[in-house]
LOBA-678943 format. One record per residue (C-alpha): residue number from 1; chain; y, z, x. Coordinates in steps of 0.2 Angstrom, whole numbers. Layout:
N
seq	mol	y	z	x
NUM	A	Y	Z	X
...
***
This chain:
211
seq	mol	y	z	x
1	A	-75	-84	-26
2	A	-62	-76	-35
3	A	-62	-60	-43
4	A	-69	-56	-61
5	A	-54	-45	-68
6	A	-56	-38	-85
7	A	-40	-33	-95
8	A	-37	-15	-91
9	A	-29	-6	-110
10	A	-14	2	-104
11	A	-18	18	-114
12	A	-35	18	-104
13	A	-23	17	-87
14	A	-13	32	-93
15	A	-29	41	-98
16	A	-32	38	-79
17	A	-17	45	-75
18	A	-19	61	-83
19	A	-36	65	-78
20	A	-30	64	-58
21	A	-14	72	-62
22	A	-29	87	-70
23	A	-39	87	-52
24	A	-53	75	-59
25	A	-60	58	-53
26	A	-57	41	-58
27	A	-66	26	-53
28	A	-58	9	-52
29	A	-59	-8	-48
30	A	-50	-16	-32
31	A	-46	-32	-23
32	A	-62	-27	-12
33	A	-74	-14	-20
34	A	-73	-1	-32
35	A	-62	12	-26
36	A	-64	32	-32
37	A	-49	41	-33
38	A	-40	59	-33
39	A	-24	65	-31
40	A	-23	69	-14
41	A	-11	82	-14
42	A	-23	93	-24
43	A	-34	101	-14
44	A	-47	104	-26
45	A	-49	87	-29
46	A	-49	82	-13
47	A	-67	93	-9
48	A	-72	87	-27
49	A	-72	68	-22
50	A	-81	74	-4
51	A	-92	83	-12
52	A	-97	68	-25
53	A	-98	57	-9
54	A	-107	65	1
55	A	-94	64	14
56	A	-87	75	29
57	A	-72	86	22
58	A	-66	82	39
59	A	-64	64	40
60	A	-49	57	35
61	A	-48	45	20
62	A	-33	29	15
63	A	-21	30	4
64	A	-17	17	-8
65	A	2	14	-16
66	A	10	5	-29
67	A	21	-3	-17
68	A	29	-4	-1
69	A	45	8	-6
70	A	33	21	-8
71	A	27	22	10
72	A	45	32	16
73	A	38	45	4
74	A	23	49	12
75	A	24	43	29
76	A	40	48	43
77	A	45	37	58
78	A	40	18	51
79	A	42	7	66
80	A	49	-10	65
81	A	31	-17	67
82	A	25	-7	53
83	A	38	-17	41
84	A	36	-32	47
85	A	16	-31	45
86	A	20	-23	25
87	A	31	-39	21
88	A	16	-51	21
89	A	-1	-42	20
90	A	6	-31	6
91	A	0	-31	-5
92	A	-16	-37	4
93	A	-29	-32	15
94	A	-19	-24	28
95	A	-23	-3	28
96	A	-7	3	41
97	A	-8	20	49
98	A	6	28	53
99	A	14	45	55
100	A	12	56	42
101	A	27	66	33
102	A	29	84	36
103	A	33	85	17
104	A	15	78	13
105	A	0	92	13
106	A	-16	84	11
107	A	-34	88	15
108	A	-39	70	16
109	A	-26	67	30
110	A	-23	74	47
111	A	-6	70	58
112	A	-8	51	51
113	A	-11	43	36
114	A	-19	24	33
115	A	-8	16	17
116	A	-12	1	8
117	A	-5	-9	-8
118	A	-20	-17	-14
119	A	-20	-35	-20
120	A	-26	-28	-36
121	A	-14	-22	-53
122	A	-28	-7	-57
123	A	-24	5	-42
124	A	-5	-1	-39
125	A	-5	5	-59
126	A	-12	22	-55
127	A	-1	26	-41
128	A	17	21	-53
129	A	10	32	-65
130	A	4	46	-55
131	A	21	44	-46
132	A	12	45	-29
133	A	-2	37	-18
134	A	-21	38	-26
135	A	-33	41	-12
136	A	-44	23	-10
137	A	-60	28	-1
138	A	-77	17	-11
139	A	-84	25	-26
140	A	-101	28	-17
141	A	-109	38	-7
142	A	-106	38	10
143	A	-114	27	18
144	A	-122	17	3
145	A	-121	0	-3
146	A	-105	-6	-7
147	A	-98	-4	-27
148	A	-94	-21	-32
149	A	-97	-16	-53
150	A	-95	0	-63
151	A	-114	0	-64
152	A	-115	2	-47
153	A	-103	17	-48
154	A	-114	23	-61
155	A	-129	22	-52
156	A	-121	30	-36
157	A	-111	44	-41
158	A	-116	47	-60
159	A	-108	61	-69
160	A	-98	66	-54
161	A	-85	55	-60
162	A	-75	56	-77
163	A	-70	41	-81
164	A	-75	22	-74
165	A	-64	11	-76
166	A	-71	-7	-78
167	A	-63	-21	-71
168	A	-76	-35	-68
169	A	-85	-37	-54
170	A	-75	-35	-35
171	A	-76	-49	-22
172	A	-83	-38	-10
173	A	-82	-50	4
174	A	-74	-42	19
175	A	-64	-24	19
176	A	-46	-23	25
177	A	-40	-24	42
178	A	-34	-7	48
179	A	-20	-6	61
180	A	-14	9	70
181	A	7	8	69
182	A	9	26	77
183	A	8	19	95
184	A	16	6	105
185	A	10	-8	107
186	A	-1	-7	89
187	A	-18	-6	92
188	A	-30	-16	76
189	A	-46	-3	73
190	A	-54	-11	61
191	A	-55	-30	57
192	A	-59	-38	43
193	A	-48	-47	27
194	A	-32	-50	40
195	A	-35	-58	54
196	A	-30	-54	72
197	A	-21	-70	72
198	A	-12	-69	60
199	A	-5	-52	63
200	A	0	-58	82
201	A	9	-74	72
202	A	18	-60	63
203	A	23	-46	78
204	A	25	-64	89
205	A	14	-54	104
206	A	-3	-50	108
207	A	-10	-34	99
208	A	-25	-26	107
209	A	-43	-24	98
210	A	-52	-9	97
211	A	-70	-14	105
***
């Protein structure tokens, strides 16, 4: 089924962009479910979108990116696998953790970060203009059922969020595939939208698969 996607004004993009660069919230459609997001280099921000969650401060949250150049900025030490994996699955559902930049201070990571280009132009858009990653954690509460409309955000998290942006309705079908590039061999933790296969057809060797 694909996805529903709205025209997004750009003036309403740049609106976006300068309520995260301010330390507020922003809701926004992906190519899986709505995504809420905050600059993760503010620290107030970061505990504001916990705290509209629901979530543990503690527990580290992904990163989305506009595109694949911007990963060197935020992440140190890219193996060859890592590029290899970015040049087909991004953008696409393929979250890559790796080892995160001593230059980066984040409360929403710890010594790693999980970075994705999404398959979609709404986040890509917000990370160009806010010249950095947004954080792409779902605009629910922790937890909950999945955001797949702005109504849905709207019912979750109300007024904890300043702006919605609506894009349509998300596929919702299956979340990215998350691998972890910091060790040798790479190890998938999650699957989901990219298949084991067909990262193995990629690396050309067997990867192992968290149980």
């Amino acid at each position: 089924m694909p996805h529903e996607r709205q025209e997004i004004d750009e003036e309403l993009l740049q609106q976006a962009a300068r309520i995260l660069r301010d330390g507020g919230l922003v809701a926004y459609p992906t190519d899986t479910v709505y995504g809420l997001a905050a600059d993760p280099a503010n620290a107030e921000a970061v505990s504001k979108l916990s705290e509209a969650k629901n979530r543990d401060p503690s527990q580290p949250m992904p990163y989305l990116i506009a595109n694949a150049g911007m990963a060197a900025g935020v992440a140190q030490g890219i193996p060859p696998a890592a590029r290899d994996l970015m040049r087909p699955f991004w953008p696409g559902g393929l979250t890559i953790i790796l080892h995160k930049a001593q230059t980066v201070s984040s409360r929403a990571s710890a010594g790693t970060i999980g970075l994705r280009v999404p398959d979609h132009p709404v986040p890509r858009e917000l990370s160009r203009l806010l010249g950095g990653p947004i954080i792409g954690t779902s605009a629910n509460i922790a937890g909950g059922p999945e955001p797949l409309s702005a109504d849905d955000v709207r019912r979750a998290l109300g007024d904890a969020v300043d702006l919605i942006i609506d894009g349509g309705r998300c596929q919702g079908d299956r979340p990215s595939t998350v691998i972890d590039c910091t060790r040798e061999p790479p190890k998938i933790v999650r699957l989901g939208a990219i298949s084991r296969e067909e990262i193995e057809d990629v690396l050309g060797r067997k990867v192992a698969v968290d149980d």
